[in-house]
C-alpha positions in Angstrom: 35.0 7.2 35.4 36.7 9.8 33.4 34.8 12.3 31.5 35.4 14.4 28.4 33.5 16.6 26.4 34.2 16.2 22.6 33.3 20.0 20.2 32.4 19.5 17.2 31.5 22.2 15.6 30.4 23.8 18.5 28.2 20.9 19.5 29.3 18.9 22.7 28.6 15.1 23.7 29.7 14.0 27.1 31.4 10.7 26.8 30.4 8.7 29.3 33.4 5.8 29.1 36.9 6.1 29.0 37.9 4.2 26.2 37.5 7.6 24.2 38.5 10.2 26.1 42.3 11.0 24.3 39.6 12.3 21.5 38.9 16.1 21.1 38.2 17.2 17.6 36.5 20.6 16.8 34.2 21.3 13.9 32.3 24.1 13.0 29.1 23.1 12.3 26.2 24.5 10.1 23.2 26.2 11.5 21.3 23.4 9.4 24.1 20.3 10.6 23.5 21.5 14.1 19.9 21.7 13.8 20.3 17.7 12.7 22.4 16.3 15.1 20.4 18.4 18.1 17.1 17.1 20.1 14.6 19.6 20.7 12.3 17.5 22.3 11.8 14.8 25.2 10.1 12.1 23.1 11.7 8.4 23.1 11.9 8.6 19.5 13.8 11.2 17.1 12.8 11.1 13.6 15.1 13.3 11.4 15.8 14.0 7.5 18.5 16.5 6.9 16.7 17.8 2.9 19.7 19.6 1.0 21.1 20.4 -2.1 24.2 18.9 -3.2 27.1 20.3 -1.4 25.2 21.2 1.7 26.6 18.9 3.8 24.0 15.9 4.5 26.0 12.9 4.6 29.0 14.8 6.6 26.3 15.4 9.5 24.7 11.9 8.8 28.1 9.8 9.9 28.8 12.3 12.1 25.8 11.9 13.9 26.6 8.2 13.9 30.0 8.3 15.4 28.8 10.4 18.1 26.0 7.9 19.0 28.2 5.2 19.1 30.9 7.4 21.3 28.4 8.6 23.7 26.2 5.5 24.5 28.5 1.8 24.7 27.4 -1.0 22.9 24.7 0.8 21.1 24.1 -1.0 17.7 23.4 1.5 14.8 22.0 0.1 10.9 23.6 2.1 8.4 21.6 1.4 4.8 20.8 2.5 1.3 18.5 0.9 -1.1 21.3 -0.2 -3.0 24.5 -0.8 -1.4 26.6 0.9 -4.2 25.5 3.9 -3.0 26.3 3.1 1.4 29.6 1.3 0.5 30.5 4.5 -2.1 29.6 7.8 -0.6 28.3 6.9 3.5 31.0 4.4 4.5 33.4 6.7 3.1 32.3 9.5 5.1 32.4 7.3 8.3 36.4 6.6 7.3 36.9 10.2 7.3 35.5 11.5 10.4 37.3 8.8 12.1 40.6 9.5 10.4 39.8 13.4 11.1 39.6 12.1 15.1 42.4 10.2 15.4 41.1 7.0 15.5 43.4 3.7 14.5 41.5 0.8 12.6 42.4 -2.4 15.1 43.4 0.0 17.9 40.0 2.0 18.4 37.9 0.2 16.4 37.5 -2.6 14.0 36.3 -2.4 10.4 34.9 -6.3 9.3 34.9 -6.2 5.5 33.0 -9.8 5.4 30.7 -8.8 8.3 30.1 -5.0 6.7 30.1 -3.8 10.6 32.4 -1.5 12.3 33.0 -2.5 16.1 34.5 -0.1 18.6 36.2 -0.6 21.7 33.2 0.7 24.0 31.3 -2.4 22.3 29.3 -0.2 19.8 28.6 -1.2 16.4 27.8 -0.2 13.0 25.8 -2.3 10.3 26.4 -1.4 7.1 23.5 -2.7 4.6 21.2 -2.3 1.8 17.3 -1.8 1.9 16.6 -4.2 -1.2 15.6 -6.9 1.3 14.1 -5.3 4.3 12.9 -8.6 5.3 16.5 -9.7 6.1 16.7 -6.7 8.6 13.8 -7.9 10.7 15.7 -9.5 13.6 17.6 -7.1 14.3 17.3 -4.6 17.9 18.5 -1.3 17.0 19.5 2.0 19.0 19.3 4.2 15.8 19.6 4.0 11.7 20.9 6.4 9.4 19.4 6.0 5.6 21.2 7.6 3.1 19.0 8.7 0.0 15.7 8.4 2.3 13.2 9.4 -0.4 15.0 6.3 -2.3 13.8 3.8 0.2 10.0 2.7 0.0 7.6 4.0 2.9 7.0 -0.3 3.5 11.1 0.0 4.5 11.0 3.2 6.4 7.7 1.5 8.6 9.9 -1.3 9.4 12.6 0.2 10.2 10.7 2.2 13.1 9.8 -1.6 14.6 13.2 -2.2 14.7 14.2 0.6 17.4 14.3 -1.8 20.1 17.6 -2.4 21.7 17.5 -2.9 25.6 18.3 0.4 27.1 21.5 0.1 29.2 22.1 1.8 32.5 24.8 3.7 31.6 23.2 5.5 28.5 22.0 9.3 30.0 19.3 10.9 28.2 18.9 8.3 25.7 16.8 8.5 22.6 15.9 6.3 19.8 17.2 8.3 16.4 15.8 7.0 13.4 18.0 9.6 10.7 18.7 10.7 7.2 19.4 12.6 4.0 18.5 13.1 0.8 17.5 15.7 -2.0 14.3 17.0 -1.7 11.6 15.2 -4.0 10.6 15.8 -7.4 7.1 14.4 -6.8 5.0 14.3 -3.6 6.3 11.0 -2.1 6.1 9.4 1.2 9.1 12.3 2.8 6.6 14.8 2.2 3.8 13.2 3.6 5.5 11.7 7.0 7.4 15.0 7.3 5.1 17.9 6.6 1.3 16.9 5.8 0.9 14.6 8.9 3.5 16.9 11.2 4.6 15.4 14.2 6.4 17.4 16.9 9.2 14.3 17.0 9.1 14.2 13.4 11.8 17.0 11.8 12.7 18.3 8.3 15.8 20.4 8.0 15.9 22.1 5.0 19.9 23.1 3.7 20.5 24.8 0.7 23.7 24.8 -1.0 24.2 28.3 -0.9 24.3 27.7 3.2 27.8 26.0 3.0 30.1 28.5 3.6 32.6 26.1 3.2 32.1 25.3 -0.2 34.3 26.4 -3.2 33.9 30.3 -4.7 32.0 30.1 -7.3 30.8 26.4 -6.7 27.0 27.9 -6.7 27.6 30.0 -9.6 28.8 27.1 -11.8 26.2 24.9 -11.0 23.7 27.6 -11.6 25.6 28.1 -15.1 25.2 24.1 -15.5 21.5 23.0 -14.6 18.6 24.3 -15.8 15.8 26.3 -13.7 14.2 23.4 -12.3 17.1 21.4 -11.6 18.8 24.6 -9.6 15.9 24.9 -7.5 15.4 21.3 -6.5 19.2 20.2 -6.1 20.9 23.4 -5.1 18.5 25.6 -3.0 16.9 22.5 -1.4 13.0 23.6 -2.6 10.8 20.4 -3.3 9.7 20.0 -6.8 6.5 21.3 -8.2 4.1 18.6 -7.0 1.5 19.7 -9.5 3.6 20.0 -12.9 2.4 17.6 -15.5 -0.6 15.7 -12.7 -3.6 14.1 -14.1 -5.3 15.6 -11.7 -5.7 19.1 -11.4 -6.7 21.5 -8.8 -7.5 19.4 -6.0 -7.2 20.9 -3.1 -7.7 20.0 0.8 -11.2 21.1 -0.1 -11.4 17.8 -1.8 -10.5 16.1 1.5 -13.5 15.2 4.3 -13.4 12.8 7.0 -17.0 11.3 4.8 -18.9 9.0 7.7 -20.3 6.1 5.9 -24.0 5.5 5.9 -25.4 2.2 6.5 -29.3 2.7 4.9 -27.9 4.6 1.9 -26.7 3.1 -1.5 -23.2 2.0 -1.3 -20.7 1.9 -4.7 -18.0 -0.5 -5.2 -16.2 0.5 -8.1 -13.8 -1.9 -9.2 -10.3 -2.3 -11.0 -9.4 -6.3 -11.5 -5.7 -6.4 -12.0 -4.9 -9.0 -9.3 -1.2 -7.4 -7.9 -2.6 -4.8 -6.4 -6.4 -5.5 -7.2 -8.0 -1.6 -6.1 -11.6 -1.6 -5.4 -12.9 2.0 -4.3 -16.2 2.5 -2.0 -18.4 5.6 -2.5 -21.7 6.9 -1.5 -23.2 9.5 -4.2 -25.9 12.2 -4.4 -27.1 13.4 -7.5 -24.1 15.7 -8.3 -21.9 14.7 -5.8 -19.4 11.5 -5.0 -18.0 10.6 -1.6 -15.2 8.5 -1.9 -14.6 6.7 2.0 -13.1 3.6 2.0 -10.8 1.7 -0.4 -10.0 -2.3 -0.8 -6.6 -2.8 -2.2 -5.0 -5.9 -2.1 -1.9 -7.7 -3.3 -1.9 -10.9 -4.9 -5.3 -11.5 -4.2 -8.3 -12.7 -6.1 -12.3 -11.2 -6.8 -13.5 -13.6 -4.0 -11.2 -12.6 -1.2 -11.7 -9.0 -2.2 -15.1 -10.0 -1.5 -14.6 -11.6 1.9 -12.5 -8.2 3.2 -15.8 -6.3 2.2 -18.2 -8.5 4.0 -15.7 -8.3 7.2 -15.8 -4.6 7.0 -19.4 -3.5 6.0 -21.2 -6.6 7.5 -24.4 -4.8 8.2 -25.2 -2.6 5.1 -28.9 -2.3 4.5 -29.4 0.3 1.6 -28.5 -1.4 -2.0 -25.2 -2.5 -3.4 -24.1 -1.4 -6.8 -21.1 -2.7 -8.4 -19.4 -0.5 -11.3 -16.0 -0.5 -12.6 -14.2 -1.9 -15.3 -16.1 -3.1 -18.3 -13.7 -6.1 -19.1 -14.9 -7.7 -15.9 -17.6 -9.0 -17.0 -15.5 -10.9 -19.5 -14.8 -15.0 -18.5 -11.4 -15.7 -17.4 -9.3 -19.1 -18.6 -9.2 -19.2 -14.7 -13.2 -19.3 -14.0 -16.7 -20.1 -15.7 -17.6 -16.9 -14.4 -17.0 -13.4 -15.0 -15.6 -11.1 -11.8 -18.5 -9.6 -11.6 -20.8 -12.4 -11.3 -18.5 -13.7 -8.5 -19.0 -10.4 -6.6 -22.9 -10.6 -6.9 -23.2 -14.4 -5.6 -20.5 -14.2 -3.1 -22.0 -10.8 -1.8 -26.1 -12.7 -1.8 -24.3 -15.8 -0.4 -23.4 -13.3 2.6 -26.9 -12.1 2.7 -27.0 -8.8 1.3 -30.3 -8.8 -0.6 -29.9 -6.0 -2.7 -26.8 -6.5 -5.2 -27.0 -4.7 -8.7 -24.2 -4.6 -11.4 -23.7 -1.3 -13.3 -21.5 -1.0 -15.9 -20.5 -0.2 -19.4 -20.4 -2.5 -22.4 -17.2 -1.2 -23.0 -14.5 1.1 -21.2 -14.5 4.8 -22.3 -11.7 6.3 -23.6 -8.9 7.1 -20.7 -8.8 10.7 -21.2 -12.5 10.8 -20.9 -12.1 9.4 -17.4 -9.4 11.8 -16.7 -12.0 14.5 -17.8 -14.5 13.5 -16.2 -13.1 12.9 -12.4 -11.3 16.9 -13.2 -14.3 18.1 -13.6 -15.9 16.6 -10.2 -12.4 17.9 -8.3 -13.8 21.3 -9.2 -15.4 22.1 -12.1 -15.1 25.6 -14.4 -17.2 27.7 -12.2 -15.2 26.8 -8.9 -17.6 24.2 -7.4 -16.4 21.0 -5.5 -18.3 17.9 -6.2 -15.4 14.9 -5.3 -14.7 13.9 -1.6 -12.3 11.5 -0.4 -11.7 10.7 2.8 -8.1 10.2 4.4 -8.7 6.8 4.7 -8.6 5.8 0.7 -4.7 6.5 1.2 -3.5 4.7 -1.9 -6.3 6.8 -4.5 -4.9 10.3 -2.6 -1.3 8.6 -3.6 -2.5 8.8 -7.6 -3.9 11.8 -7.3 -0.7 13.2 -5.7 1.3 11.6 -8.5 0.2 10.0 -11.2 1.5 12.0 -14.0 1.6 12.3 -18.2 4.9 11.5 -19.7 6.6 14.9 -20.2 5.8 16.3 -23.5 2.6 13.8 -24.3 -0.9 12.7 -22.9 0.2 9.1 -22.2 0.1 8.8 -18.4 3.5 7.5 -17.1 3.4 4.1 -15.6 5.9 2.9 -14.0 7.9 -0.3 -15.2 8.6 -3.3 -13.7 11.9 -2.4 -13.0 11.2 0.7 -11.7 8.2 -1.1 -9.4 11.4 -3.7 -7.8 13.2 -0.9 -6.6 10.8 1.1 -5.1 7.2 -1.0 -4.4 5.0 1.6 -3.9 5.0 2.8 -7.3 2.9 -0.4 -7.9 -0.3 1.1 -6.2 -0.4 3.8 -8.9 -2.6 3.3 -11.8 -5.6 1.0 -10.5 -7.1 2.9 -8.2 -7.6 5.7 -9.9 -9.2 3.7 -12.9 -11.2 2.3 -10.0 -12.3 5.3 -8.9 -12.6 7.2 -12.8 -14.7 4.6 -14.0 -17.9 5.0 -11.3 -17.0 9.2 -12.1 -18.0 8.7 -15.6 -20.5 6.2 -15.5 -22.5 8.8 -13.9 -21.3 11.8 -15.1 -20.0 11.3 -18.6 -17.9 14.0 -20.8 -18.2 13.7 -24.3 -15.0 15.1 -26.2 
């Protein structure tokens, strides 16, 4: 079998079939586009996001990337997505066109572009899917060797999980030095979202961020930087042109909260144990807390979709099935209102589902009425770390979706209205639904105990 190297910008694949080897095209890479398409490790799984500006060169390095894969390794089957497919149909597919023009190859002769099936087939028996990420649960069948996702802060982290159980194509014979490449692009965030998290808090060595400023391509326009320096304003510059995330902590509810705030808190079966709940029933958020005097340990959180106060119950009971020290229920003060629904309130379901289980010690605490928002707000800042520097809030990793609102729940820019998302807004990306309700969860057992008055 004949062999050929292909150079692209100074970075070679070995094609290991024939079918290819009339192609030699040379590009000259990036430092940042090389750092992409390389492997600097020997794990089975590559996890990459190439972070730029605009102009820096992410999707360019993206189809590349996928061409290459599909060149190298026969019949590998590669998911190219989006979470729209405006976007994958407009800017990636496009790209993919180009690099192939740019190598010579001849739609029909070398490969095969299905317009009804979205899928690019090549001669080696490779293929390309080309899809949106609106309906992840359509992609579930499918065995892949490696997907590109363009816009990957777009995508919900729900997608991105799935995606990684889909990296299971049967590895053939042929393929040398194979590797399972989950890749992508996008700008760098405004807000600390799930990129940041995956990529940098929770670093794994198989996990990589490339950062590429605009100012990096050297093959861009004169003056291209300048303009768009002219054109955006400070913020905007920074984030989309020099590739430097956003400021995570401009306009948060919650202020200074640090990885001071953060302890692995062990949860003690003799000692009083708070639930501290928010009702709303898609996601209902219930928050689980041990306290001292001055102090509140947040270590465990029950937060459920389309759910109802009983089976919030019956996940408590499965987890904490031994607890001898007192239960005390707090939360929000309209739950001890009757719903059309039941004859009795939430909180009198908690208490006689929670004796029914046999824990004998089961007291309700909670306002006649819920305080004021800000005063919650107030309150909880004040626990983070109050004037004279001292901690008195812990949360343990493990109450992921309250760290998520503390991250970024935010006040709509110029007022002291915290912005929720919409409906809308919730479709297209489903995380943002967890935000809100477990932080009221959490505020309201914060100032039950340690009230603020303003």
């Amino acid at each position: 079998m004949k062999r050929e190297t292909l150079d692209v910008r100074g970075f070679f694949f070995s094609l290991l079939t024939s079918h290819f080897s009339r192609f030699i095209m040379e590009y000259n890479l990036l430092k940042a586009q090389r750092e992409f398409l390389e492997i600097p490790h020997e794990y089975s799984l590559d996890v990459a996001v190439y972070q730029g500006g605009f102009g820096s060169g992410k999707t360019f390095a993206g189809a590349l990337l996928g061409i290459l894969l599909c060149m190298k390794f026969p019949g590998i089957r590669g998911l190219v997505g989006a979470q729209t497919y405006t976007l994958v149909r407009d800017t990636t597919l496009q790209t993919y066109f180009e690099h192939l023009d740019n190598l010579g190859f001849k739609d029909g002769k070398d490969y095969d572009w299905s317009a009804s099936l979205q899928k690019l087939m090549f001669k080696n028996g490779s293929e390309i899917l080309f899809r949106h990420f609106d309906e992840p649960n359509k992609l579930k069948s499918l065995n892949l060797g490696f997907v590109e996702i363009e816009e990957m802060s777009d995508i919900p982290f729900s997608t991105f999980k799935m995606l990684l159980g889909r990296m299971r194509q049967s590895v053939k014979k042929v393929w040398k030095d194979f590797t399972y490449r989950i890749f992508g692009h996008t700008n760098p965030e405004f807000q600390r979202g799930w990129v940041y998290k995956t990529f940098i808090e929770d670093y794994k060595p198989n996990y990589r961020l490339i950062s590429a400023p605009t100012t990096e391509n050297i093959y861009l326009p004169d003056g291209f930087c300048d303009e768009l320096k002219k054109l955006y304003d400070e913020e905007y510059y920074r984030i989309f042109v020099l590739a430097q995330n956003g400021e995570y902590d401009k306009g948060l509810i919650i202020k200074d909260f640090t990885h001071e705030n953060i302890e692995e808190i062990k949860y003690q079966s003799d000692m009083d144990l708070h639930i501290t709940c928010d009702f709303n029933v898609d996601p209902m958020a219930w928050i689980l807390a041990h306290r001292t005097e001055d102090k509140v340990f947040f270590f465990d959180e029950i937060v459920m979709e389309n759910t109802t106060t009983a089976k919030a119950c019956d996940e408590f009971c499965y987890r904490y099935p031994k607890h001898k020290g007192k239960i005390i229920i707090n939360g929000d003060a309209s739950g001890d209102n009757r719903s059309c629904t039941s004859e009795f309130t939430n909180y009198v379901i908690i208490k006689k589902k929670l004796e029914r289980f046999g824990y004998e010690d089961v007291e309700v605490r909670i306002k006649a009425f819920n305080p004021p928002i800000k005063n919650r707000i107030m309150a909880f800042n004040s626990k983070v770390r109050s004037a004279d520097g001292e901690v008195k809030l812990f949360i343990d990793k493990k109450c992921e979706k309250l760290l998520y609102n503390i991250y970024n729940l935010r006040y709509k820019e110029g007022s002291s209205r915290i912005d929720l998302p919409s409906y809308t807004q919730i479709k297209q990306a489903k995380e943002l639904k967890f935000l809100g309700h477990p932080m009221d969860a959490a505020s309201y057992l914060v100032e039950f105990y340690w009230p603020i008055s303003i």
